[in-house]
GUMITI-280804 format. One record per atom (N, C-alpha, C): x, y, z; atom name; residue in one letter. Coordinates in nm, 2 decimals. Layout:
# GUMITI-280804
        X        Y        Z   name   resn
        X        Y        Z     CA      A
...
END
This chain:
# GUMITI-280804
        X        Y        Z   name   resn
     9.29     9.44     9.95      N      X
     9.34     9.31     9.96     CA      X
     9.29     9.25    10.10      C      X
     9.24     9.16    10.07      N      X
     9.22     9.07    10.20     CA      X
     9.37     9.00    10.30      C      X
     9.34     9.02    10.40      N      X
     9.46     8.98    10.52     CA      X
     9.36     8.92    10.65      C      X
     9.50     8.82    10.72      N      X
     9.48     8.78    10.77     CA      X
     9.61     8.80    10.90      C      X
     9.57     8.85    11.00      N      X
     9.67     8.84    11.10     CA      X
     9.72     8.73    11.20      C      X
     9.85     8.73    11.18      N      X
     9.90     8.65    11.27     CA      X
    10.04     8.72    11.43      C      X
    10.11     8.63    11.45      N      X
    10.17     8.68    11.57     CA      X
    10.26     8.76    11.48      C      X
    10.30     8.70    11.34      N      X
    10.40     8.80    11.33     CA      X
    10.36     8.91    11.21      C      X
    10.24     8.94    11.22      N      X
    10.16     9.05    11.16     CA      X
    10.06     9.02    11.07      C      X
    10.05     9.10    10.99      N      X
     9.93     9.09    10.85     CA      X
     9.99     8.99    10.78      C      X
     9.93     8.88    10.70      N      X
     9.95     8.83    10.66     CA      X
     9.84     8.83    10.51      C      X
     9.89     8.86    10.37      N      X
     9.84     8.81    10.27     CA      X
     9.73     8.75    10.28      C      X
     9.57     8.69    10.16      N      X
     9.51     8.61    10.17     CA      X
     9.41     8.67    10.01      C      X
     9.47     8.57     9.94      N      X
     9.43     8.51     9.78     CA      X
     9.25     8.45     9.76      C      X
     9.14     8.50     9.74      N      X
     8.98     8.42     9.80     CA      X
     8.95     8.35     9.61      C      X
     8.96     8.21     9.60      N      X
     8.95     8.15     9.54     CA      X
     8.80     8.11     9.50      C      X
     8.74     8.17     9.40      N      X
     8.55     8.21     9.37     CA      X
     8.55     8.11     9.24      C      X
     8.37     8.09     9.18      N      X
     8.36     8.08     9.13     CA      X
     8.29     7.92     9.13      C      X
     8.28     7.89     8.97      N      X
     8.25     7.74     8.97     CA      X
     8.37     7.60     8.99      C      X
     8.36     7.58     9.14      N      X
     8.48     7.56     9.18     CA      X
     8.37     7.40     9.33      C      X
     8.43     7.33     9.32      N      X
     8.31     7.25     9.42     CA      X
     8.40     7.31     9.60      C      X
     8.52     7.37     9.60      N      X
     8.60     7.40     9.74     CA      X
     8.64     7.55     9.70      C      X
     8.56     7.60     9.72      N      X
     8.64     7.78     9.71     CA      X
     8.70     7.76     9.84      C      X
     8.81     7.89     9.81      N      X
     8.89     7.89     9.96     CA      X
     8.96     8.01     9.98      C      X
     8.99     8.02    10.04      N      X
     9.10     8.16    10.11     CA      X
     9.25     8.09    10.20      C      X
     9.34     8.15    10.08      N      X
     9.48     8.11    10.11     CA      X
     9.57     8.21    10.10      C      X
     9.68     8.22    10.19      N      X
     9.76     8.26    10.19     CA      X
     9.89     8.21    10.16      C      X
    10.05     8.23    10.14      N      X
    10.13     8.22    10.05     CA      X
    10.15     8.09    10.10      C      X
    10.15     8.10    10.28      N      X
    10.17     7.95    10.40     CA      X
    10.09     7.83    10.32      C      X
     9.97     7.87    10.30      N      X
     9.92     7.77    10.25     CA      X
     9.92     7.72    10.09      C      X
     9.97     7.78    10.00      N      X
    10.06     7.79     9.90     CA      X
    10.19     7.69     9.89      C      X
    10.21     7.66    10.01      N      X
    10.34     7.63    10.03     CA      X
    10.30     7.47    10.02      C      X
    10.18     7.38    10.04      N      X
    10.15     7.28    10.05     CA      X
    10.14     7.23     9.93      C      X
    10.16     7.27     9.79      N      X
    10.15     7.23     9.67     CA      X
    10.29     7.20     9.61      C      X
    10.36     7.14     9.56      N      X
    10.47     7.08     9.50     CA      X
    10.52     7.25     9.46      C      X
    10.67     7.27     9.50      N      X
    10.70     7.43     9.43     CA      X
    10.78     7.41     9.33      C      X
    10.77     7.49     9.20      N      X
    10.85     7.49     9.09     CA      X
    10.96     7.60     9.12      C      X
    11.05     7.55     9.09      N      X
    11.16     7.68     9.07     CA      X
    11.20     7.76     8.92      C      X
    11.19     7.86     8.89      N      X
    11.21     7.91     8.75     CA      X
    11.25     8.05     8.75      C      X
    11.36     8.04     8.66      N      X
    11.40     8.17     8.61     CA      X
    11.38     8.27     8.51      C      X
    11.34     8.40     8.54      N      X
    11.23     8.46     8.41     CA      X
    11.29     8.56     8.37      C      X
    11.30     8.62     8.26      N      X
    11.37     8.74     8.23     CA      X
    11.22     8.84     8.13      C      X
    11.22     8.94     8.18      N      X
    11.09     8.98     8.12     CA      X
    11.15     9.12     8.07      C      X
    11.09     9.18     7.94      N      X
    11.12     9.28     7.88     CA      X
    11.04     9.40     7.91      C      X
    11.04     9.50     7.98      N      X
    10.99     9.54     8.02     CA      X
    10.96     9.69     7.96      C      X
    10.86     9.76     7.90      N      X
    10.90     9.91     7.81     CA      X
    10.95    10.01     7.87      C      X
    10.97    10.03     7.96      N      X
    11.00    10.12     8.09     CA      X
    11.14    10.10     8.11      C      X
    11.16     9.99     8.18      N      X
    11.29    10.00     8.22     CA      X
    11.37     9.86     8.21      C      X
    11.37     9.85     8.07      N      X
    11.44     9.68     7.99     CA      X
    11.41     9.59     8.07      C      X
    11.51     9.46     8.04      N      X
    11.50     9.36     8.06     CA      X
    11.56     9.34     8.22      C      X
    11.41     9.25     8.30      N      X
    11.42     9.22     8.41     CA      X
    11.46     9.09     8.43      C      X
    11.51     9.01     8.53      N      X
    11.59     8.91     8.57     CA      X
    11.55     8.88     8.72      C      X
    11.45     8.75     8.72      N      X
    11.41     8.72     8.90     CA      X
    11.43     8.58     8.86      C      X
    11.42     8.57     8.97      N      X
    11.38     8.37     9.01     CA      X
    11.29     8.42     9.11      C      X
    11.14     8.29     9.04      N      X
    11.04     8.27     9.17     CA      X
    11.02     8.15     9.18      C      X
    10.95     8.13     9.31      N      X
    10.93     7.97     9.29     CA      X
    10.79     7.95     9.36      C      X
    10.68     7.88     9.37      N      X
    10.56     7.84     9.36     CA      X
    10.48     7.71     9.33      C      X
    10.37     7.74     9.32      N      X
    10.29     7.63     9.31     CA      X
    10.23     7.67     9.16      C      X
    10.24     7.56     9.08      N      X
    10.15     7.58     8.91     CA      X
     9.98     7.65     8.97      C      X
     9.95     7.71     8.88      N      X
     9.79     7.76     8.94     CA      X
     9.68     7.63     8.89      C      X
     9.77     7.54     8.78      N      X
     9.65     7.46     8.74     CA      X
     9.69     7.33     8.88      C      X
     9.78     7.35     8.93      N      X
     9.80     7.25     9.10     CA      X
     9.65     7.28     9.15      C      X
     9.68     7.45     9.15      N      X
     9.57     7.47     9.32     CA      X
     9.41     7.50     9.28      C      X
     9.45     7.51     9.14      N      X
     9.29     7.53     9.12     CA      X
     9.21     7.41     9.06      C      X
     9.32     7.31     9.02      N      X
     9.27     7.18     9.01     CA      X
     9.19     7.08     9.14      C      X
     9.27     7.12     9.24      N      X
     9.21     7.09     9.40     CA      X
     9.13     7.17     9.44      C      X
     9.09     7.23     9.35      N      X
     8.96     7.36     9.41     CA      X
     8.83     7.30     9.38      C      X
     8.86     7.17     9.27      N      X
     8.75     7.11     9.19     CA      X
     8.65     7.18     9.08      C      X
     8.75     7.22     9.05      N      X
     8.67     7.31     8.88     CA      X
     8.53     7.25     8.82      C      X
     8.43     7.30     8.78      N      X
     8.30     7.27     8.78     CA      X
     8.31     7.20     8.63      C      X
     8.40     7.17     8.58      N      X
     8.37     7.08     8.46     CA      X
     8.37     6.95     8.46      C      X
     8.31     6.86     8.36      N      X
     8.29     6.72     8.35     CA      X
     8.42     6.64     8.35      C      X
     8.55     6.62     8.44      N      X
     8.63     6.59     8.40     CA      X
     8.66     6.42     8.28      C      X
     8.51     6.39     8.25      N      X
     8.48     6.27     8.15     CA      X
     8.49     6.35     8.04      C      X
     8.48     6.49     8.04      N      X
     8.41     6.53     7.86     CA      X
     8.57     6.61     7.84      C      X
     8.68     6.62     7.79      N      X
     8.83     6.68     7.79     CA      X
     8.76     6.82     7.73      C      X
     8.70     6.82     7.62      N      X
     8.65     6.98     7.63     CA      X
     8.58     7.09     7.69      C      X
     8.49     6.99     7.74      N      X
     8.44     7.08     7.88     CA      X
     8.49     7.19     7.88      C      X
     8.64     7.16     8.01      N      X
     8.71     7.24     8.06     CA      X
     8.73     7.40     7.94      C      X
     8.73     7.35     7.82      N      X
     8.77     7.45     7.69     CA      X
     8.69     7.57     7.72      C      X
     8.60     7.60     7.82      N      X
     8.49     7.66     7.81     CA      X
     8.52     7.80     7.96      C      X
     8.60     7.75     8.03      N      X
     8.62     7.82     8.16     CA      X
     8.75     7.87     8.15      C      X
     8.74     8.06     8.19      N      X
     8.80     8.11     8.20     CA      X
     8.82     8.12     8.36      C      X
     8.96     8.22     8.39      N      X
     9.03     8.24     8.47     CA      X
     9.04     8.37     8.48      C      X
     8.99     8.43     8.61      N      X
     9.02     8.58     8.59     CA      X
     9.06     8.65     8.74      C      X
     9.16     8.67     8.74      N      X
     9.28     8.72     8.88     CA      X
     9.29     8.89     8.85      C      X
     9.29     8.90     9.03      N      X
     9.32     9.04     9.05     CA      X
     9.41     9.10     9.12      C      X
     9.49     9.16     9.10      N      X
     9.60     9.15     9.23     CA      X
     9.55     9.34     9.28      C      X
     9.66     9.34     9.41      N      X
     9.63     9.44     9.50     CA      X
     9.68     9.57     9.42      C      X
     9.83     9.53     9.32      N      X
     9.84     9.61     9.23     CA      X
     9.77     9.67     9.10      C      X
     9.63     9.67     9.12      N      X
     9.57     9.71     9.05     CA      X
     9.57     9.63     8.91      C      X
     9.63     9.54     8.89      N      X
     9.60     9.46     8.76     CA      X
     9.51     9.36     8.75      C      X
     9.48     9.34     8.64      N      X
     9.33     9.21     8.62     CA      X
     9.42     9.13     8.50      C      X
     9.41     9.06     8.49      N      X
     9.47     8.92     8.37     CA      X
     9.34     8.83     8.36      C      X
     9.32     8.79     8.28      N      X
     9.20     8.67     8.18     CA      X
     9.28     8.58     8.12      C      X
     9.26     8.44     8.18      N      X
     9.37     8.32     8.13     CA      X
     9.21     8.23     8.09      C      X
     9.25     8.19     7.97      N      X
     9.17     8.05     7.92     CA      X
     9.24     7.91     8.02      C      X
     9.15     7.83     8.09      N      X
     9.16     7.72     8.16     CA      X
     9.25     7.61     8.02      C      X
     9.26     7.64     7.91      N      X
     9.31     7.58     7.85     CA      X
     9.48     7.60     7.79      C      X
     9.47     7.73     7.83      N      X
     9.61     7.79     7.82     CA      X
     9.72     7.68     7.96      C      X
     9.67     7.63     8.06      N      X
     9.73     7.58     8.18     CA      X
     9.72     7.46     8.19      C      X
     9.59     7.43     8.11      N      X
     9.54     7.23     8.11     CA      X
     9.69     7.16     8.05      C      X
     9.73     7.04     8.13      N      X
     9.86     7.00     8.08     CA      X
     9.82     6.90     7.97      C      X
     9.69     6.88     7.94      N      X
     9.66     6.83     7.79     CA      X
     9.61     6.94     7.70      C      X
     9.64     7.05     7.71      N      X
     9.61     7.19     7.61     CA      X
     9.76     7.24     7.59      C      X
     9.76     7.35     7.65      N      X
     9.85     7.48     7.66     CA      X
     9.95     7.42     7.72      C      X
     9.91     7.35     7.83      N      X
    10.03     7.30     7.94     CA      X
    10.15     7.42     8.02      C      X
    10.13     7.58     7.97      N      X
    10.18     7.67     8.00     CA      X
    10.15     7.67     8.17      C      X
    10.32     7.67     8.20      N      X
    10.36     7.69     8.35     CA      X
    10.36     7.79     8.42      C      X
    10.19     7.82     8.48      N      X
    10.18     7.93     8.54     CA      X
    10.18     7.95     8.67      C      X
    10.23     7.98     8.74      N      X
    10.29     8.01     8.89     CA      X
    10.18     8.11     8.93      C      X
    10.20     8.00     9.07      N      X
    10.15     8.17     9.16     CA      X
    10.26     8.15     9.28      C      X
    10.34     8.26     9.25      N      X
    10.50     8.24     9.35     CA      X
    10.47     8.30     9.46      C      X
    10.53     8.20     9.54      N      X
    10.55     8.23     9.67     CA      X
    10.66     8.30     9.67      C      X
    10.80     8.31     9.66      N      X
    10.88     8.38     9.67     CA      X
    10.96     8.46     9.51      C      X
    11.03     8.60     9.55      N      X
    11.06     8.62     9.44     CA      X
    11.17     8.65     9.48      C      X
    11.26     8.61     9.42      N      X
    11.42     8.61     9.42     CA      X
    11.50     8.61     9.59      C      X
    11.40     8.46     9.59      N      X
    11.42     8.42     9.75     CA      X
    11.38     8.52     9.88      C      X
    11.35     8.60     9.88      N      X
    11.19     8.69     9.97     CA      X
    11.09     8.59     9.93      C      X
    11.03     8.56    10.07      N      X
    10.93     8.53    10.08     CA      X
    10.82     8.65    10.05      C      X
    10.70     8.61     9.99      N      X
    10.59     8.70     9.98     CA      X
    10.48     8.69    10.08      C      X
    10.47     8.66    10.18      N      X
    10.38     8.64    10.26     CA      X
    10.27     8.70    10.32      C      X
    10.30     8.87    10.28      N      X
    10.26     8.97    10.39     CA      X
    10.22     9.04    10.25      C      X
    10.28     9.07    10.09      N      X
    10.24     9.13     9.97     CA      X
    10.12     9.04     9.91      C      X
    10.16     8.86     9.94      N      X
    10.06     8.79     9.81     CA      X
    10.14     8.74     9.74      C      X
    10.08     8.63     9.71      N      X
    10.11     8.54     9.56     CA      X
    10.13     8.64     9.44      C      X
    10.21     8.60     9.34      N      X
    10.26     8.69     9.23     CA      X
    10.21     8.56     9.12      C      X
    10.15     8.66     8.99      N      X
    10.13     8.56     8.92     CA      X
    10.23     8.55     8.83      C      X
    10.26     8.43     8.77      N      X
    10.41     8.44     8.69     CA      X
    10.37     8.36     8.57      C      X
    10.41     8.40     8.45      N      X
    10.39     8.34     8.35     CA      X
    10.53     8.36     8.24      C      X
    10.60     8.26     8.28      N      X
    10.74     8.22     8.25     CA      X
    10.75     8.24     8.11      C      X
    10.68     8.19     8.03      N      X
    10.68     8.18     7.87     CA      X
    10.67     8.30     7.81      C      X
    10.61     8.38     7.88      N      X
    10.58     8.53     7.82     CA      X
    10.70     8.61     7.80      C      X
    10.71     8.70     7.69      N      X
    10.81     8.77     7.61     CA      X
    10.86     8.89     7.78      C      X
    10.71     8.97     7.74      N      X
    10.73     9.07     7.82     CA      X
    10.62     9.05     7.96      C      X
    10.69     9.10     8.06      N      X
    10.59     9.11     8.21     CA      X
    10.45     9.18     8.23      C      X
    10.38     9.20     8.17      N      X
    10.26     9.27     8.15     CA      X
    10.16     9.16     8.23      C      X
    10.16     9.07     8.18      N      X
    10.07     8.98     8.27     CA      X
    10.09     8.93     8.40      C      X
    10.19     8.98     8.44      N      X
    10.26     8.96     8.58     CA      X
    10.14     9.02     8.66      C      X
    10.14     8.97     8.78      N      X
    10.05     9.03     8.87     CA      X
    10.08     8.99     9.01      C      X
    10.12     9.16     9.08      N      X
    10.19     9.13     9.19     CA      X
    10.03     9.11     9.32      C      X
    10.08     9.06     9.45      N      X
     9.97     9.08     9.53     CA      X
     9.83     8.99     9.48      C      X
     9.83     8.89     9.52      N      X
     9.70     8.87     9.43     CA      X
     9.59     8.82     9.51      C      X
     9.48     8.90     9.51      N      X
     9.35     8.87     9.62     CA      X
     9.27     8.80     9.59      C      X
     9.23     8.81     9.44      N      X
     9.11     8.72     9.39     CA      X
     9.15     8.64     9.26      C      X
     9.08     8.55     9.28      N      X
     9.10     8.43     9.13     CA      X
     8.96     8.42     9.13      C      X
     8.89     8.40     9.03      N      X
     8.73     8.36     9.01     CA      X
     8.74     8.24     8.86      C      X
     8.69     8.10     8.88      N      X
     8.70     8.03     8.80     CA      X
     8.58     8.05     8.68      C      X
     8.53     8.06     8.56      N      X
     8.41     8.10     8.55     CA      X
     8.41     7.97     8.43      C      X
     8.31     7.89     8.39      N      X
     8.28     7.80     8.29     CA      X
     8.14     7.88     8.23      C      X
     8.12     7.96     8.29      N      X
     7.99     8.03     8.19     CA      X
     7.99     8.05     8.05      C      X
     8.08     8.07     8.02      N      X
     8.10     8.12     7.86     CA      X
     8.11     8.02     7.74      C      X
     8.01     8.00     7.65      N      X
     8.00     7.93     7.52     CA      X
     7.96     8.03     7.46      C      X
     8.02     7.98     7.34      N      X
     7.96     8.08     7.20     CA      X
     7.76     8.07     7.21      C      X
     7.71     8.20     7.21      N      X
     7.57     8.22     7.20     CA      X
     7.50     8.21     7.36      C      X
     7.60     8.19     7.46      N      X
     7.56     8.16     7.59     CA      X
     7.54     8.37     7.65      C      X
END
C-alpha cells in the first residue's frame, strides 16, 4: 500500500489510474472534500453471521467522476463500456461495471468510506462499501488502487 507521511505518522494513499483525463493519489483527508454519505449496512457474513457498521464517505461515482473518465459524456452509452477495478491492502480485487454506479444506470451507492463506525480510516485506507449487497464479499478494506478501464467492447 502506498503511504504518505505526515506529523502525525503514515498516512493512507488510494493512486487513482487509468482512462481518466486527472489521475491522482488521495488519501482518506482528501476524501473528505466530496459530499459524505452516511449509511448503515448489515452484511451476512459465512464465517461469522450477520455484521452491523455504519460508514460514511464519498460515492466512488463523486470521485471518479472528477477524475474525468475517458468517455464521450454526449454518447450515455459510452460510459456502458468501462470497467472499474480496485485493490485493497487486504489482499482483495472487486470488478464494478461503470454502469453499476452511473446515476442514470445502476445508480448503486458505492462508497469509498472514510470512517467506519465513527473511526476514522486515515492511516488503514478508504473501505469500499457496497450497501445494497446481501453479503460483504465485495467489501474491500484498505484500498490502494482504482484503475478506470473503457477498453473493453465485445470483439475489442
Amino acid at each position: 500500500m502506498s503511504q504518505s507521511v505526515t506529523a502525525a505518522g503514515p498516512v493512507a494513499e488510494l493512486v487513482l489510474t487509468g482512462d481518466l483525463a486527472r489521475p491522482a493519489r488521495l488519501t482518506v483527508r482528501d476524501l473528505l472534500a466530496w459530499p459524505q454519505h452516511p449509511v448503515r449496512v448489515s452484511f451476512e457474513c459465512a464465517t461469522s453471521g450477520i455484521r452491523h457498521h455504519r460508514f460514511t464517505g464519498p460515492l466512488l461515482h463523486d470521485v471518479l467522476n472528477d477524475a474525468g473518465p475517458g468517455f464521450d459524456p454526449a454518447r450515455r452509452k459510452d460510459r456502458l463500456r468501462f470497467l472499474i477495478a480496485l485493490s485493497g491492502a487486504d489482499g482483495h480485487h472487486v470488478l464494478l461495471s461503470w454502469a453499476e454506479i452511473d446515476p442514470d444506470f445502476g445508480r448503486a451507492p458505492v462508497l469509498l468510506a472514510v470512517s467506519i463506525d465513527d473511526t476514522p480510516l486515515d492511516r488503514v485506507g478508504p473501505q469500499l462499501v457496497l450497501p445494497q449487497d446481501r453479503c460483504g464479499a465485495r467489501h474491500v478494506s484498505g484500498i490502494d488502487a482504482i484503475r478506470v478501464d473503457g477498453r473493453y467492447a465485445p470483439g475489442s
